[in-house]
N, C-alpha and C positions, 0 to 999 in steps of 0.2 A: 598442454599448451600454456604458453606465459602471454596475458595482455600485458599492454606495457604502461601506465597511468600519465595522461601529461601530452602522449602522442597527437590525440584527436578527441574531439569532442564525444564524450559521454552521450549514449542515447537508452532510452529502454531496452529495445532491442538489444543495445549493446550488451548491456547489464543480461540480461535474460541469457543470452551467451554464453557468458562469462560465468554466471551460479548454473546454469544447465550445466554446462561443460567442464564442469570444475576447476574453469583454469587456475592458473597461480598468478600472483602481482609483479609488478616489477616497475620501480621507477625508468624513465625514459631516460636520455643524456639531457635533453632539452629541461625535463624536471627537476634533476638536478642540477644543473648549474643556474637555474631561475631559485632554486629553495637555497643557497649556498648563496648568490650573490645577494638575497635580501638578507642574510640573516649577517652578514659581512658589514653590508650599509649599515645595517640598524647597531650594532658593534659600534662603528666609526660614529653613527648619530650622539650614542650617548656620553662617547666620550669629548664631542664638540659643541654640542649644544647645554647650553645652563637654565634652557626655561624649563619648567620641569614637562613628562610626556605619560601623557594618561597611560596605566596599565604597565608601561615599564620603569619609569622610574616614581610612579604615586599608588596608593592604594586604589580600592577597585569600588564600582557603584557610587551611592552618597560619600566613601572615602576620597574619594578621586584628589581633595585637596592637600592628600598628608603623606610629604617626601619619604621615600623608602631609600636608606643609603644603599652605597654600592654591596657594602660587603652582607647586607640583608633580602636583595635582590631574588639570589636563588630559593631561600626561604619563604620569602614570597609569594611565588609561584606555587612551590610545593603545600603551604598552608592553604592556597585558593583551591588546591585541589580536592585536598582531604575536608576542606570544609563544608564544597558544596557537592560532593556526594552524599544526598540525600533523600535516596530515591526509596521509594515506596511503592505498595500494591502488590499486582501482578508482574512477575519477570517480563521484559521483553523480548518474544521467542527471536531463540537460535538465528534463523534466517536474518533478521530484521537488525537485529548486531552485530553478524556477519558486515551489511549491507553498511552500516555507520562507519567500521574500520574501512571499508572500499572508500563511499566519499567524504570521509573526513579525510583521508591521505588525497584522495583527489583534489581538496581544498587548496593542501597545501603546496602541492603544483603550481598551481600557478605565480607562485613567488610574492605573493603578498603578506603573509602574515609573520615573517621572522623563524619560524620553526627551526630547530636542528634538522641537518639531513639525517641524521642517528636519533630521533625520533622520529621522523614520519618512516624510515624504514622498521623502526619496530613494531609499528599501527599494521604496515606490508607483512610483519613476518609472524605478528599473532593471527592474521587473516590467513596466510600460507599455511600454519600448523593447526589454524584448528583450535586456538587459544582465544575463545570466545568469554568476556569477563560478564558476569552477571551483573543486571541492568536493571532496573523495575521503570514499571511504567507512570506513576506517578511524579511530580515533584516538579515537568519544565509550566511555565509560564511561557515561554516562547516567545519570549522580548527579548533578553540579553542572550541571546540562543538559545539551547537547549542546557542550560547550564548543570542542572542538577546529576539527567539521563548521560550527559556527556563527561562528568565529574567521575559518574560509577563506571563508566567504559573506561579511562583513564588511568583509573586509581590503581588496578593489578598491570595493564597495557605498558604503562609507563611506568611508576614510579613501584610496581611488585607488591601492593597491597592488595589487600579483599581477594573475592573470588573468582574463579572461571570457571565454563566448561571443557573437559580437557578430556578427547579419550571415551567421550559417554560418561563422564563421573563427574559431579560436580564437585571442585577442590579448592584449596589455599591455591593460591599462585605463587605462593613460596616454592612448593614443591615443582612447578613445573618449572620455575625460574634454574633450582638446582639442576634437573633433568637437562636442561639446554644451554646451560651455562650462562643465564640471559645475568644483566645485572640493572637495578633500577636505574633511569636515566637520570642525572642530576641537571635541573630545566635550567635555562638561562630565563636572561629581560625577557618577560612578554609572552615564554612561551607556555604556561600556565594557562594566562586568558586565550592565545592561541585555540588551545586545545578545546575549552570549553565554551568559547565564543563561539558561536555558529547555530546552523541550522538543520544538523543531520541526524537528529532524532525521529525531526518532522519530516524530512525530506526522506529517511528511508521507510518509515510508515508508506509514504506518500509513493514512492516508488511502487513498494512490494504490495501496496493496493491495486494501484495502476495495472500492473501486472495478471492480477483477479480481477479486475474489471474487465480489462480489455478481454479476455477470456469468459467470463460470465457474459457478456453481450453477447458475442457469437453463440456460446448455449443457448441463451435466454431466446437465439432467434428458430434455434432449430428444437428448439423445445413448444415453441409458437408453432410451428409447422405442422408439429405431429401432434400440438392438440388440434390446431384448426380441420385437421384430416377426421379425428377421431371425434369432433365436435359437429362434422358436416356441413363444415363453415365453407361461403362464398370464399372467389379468388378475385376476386373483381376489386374489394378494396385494395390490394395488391399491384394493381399494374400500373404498369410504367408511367401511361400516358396520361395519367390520375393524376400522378407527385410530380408531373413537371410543371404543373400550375401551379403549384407549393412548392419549391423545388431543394426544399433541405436536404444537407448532406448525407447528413443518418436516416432520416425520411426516406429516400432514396436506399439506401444501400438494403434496409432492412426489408421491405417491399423487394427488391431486385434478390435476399438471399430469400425469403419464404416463396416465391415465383421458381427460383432452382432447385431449394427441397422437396416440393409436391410437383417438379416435375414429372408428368408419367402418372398419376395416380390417378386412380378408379374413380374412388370416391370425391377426390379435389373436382373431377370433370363430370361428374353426375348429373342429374336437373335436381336442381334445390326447389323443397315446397315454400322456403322461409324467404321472405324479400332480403330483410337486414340481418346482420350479426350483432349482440352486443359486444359496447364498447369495447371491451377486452381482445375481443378478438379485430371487429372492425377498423381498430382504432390504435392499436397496436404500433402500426411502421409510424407515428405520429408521436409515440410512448417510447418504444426502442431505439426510435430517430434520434430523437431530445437528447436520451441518455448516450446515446453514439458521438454525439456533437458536443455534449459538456466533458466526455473522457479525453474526446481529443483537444478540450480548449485547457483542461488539466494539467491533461500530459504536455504541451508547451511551455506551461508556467513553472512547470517542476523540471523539466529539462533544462531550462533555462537556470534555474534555481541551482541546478548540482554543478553547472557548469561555472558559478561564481565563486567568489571569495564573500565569504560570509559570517568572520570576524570581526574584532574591533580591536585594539584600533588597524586602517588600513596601510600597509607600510610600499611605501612610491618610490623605489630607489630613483626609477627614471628621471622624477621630479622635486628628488630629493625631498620629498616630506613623509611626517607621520602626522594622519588625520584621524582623528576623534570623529564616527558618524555613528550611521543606524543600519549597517547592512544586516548583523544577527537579527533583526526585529521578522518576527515571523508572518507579519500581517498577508503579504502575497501567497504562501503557502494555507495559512489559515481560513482565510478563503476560499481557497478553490477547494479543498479538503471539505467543508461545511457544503460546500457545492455537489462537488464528487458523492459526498451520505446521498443528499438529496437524488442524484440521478440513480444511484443504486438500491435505494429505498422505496423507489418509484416501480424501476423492471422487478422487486418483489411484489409490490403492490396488487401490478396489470398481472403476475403470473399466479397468485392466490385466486384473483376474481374470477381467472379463464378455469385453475382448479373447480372450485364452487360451480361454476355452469356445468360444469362434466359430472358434477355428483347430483348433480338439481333434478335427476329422469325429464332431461329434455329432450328432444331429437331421436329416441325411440334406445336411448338408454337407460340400462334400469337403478332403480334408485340406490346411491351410492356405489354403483358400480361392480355391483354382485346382483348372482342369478334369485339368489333367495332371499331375497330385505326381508325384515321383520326378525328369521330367526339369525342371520347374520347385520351386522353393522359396517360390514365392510369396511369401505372408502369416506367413513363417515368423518370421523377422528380425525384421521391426515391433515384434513383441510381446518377443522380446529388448530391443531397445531401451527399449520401456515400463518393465520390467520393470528394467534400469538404472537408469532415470529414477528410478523407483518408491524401488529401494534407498537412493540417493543421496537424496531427499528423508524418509526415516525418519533418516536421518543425523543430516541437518540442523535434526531434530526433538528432539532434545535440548536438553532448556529452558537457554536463558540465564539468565534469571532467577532462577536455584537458586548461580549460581554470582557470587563476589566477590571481587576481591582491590584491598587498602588503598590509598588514596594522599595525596597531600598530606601527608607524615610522619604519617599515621596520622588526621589529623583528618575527612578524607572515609572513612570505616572502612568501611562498607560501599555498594555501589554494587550498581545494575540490572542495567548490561549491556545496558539496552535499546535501544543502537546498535547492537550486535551481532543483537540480537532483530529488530530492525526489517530490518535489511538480508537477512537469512537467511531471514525470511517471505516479502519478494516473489518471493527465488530458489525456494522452494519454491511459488509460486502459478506461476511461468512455469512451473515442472516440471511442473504437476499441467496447465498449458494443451495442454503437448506431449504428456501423457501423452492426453486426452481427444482431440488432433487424431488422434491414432496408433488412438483404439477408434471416432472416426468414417470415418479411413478402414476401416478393418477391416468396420464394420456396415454400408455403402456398398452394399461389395464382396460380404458376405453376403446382404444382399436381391436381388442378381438371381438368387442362384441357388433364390427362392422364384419366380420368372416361369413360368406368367402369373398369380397371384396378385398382388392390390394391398397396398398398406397403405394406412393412412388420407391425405388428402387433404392435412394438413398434412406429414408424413415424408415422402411423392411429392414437394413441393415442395420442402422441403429438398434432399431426395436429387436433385433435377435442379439446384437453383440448385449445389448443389457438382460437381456435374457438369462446370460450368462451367470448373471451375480444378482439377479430379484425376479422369483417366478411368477407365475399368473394365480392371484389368490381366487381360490374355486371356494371357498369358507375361509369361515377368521380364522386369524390366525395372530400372532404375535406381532405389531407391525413395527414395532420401533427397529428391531433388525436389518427391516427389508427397508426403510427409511437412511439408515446409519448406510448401509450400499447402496445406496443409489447417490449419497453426497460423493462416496469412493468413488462412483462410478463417473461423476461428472471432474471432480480433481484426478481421476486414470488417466479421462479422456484426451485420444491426442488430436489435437488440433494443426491444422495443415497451415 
């Protein structure tokens, strides 16, 4: 199946689609002739207009004041590229630079920024083949876009230098150039900064987090369910007519799914000896609520985000001008991102604590959650580990956003950081993944030792299909294993 870029607005859902299903790219009619008539105006602009025009006919950042003639124009472009690939660290996986070639070509849909239509299709036909250019995660500031991360996606994409992944093999892009008969593009005005102006370093972080979040809440509720069954926790702080006098959105939803998962259970409808729950369990739809509620104020801002032009400068055939602004500047993303850690850092937090009660020999469970403590350790360790996990992603919750230091001689003064933000969120959403595999093995392991009691008919299936892939430890045993599948078992798991 071919989506076709340009048609209709971009949604997660849509994207999620689209990398499910593998479609292929395709410019719209309506995309191009929006990406053709801007790049035609700005043509005609520079041969009518004598004032000089940031980015195409002057250098770039603090140069901004020093004319570039016509016949040095395209060199121009092509030296901003190779110079601000400068990326560093960690690569930025596969997926995630897939996802930059989708909305960086989405960008330029919309007919703002000047591009060739023979560049934004080659962004389309290294995403169609599979010509993924290696990327690091180091290097944006995330003020004048992503300049650096978007420099090294570029630099083989466009103009056939540096590397890709090609085939499973990591290569020259010489060679795949020869293989496909591709040839470097030679940029016109503007479209150098085009390419590297913007914001889809941060924006596809931001995305392919989204994606795991909105998925990690759903676990993170039904992972809640099957401890509160195997903890012999009340239903009461659950119900409906509770959260309508607080009547949050996520509040509500989460309350309304832990009410469907222990429907039918034994032990949910039991007589409890214990009046309250601790917080973790109590207090939970309050916990899972929150982070329900900030995913979706997220996912607005970043929808809204891929669905712009988010260059510099912005080019108005309509209104015949080219404006010098701030739309690269990552501050709205950077934010919600810093945000986004926060609520994810959180649902690991409440799902360590709810671990640790279940290994505590509370409730008429034995300690650490084996039959023989003392010469086993069971369930001891796991929740160490969690608890690791846990600290390390409060770390890494320290807003980027707060913090800025100058550059371009002072001309770019203040910056986002939301390169740094974007990348430090998804680490903290795998932590909060490993943290939840660690309290589902845990509640597993808890619910046998309520047999012959059932729980309800949804958390029985669950608890047998992971069965499947992490057994019930009768003695110790090696547990990083059974830890490392149970992360499988929650990235397997399909969600309806």
């Amino acid at each position: 199946m071919t989506y076709y870029l340009g048609a209709e607005r971009l949604t997660l859902d849509r994207i999620s689609e689209i990398l499910n299903g593998r479609m292929t790219l395709a410019l719209s009619e309506d995309a191009k002739e929006r990406i053709v008539r801007c790049r035609e105006y700005l043509n005609r602009k520079m041969e009518t207009q004598k004032e000089p025009i940031y980015g195409v006919t002057t250098g770039f950042g603090s140069l901004c004041n020093i004319s570039i003639s016509k016949e040095q124009l395209s060199q121009l472009q092509k030296n901003l590229v190779m110079s601000h690939a400068c990326g560093v660290g960690e690569e930025v996986p596969q997926e995630i630079v897939r996802l930059m070639l989708l909305l960086k070509a989405q960008n330029f849909c919309f007919g703002y920024s000047g591009a060739q239509l023979r560049t934004v299709q080659r962004l389309i036909d290294c995403y169609n083949e599979d010509v993924l250019p290696v990327v690091y995660q180091q290097g944006s500031l995330g003020a004048s876009g992503d300049l650096c991360p978007l420099a090294n996606l570029m630099l083989p994409a466009v103009l056939g230098m540096g590397e890709v992944y090609y085939k499973g093999q990591r290569m020259d892009v010489a060679a795949v150039y020869k293989e496909k008969g591709w040839q470097p593009i030679e940029l016109q005005s503007k479209e150098g900064l085009a390419l590297l102006n913007g914001t889809q370093f941060m924006s596809s972080y931001a995305v392919w987090t989204l994606l795991k979040a909105r998925r990690l809440s759903r676990q993170a509720d039904m992972i809640l369910a099957l401890s509160l069954d195997a903890f012999d926790g009340r239903i009461e702080p659950f119900y409906e007519c509770l959260h309508l006098v607080r009547p949050h959105k996520g509040q509500l939803q989460t309350a309304e799914a832990v009410r469907k998962y222990t429907e039918g259970s034994e032990l949910i409808s039991r007589h409890k000896e214990h009046v309250q729950d601790p917080y973790s369990f109590r207090c939970a739809p309050q916990v899972h609520g929150a982070a329900k509620d900030t995913i979706a104020y997220v996912e607005s801002v970043v929808e809204t985000e891929i669905n712009s032009t988010t260059d510099n400068p912005i080019v108005l055939p309509e209104e015949d001008l080219v404006i010098s602004g701030g739309h690269f500047h990552g501050e709205p993303l950077a934010m919600v991102l810093d945000f986004l850690a926060i609520a994810l850092a959180e649902l690991g937090s409440i799902s360590e604590r709810r671990t640790y009660q279940l290994v505590d020999a509370k409730r008429g469970l034995p300690s650490f959650l084996v039959a023989k403590p003392g010469l086993n350790s069971g369930f001891m360790i796991p929740q160490y580990t969690a608890a690791a996990i846990v600290s390390q992603s409060k770390q890494l919750c320290t807003p980027c956003s707060v913090d800025s230091i100058p550059s371009s001689q002072n001309q770019e003064d203040l910056v986002s950081m939301g390169g740094n933000a974007a990348t430090k969120c998804l680490r903290v959403a795998d932590n909060t993944e490993r943290v939840l595999a660690i309290e589902l093995f845990n509640a597993a392991q808890a619910l046998e030792f309520r047999r012959p009691l059932r729980s309800s008919n949804f958390i029985e299936s669950l608890v047998a299909e992971y069965r499947r892939q992490v057994n019930f430890i009768d003695e110790d045993e090696v547990m990083f294993r059974h830890i490392h599948a149970s992360v499988r078992f929650l990235q397997e798991m399909r969600i309806d």
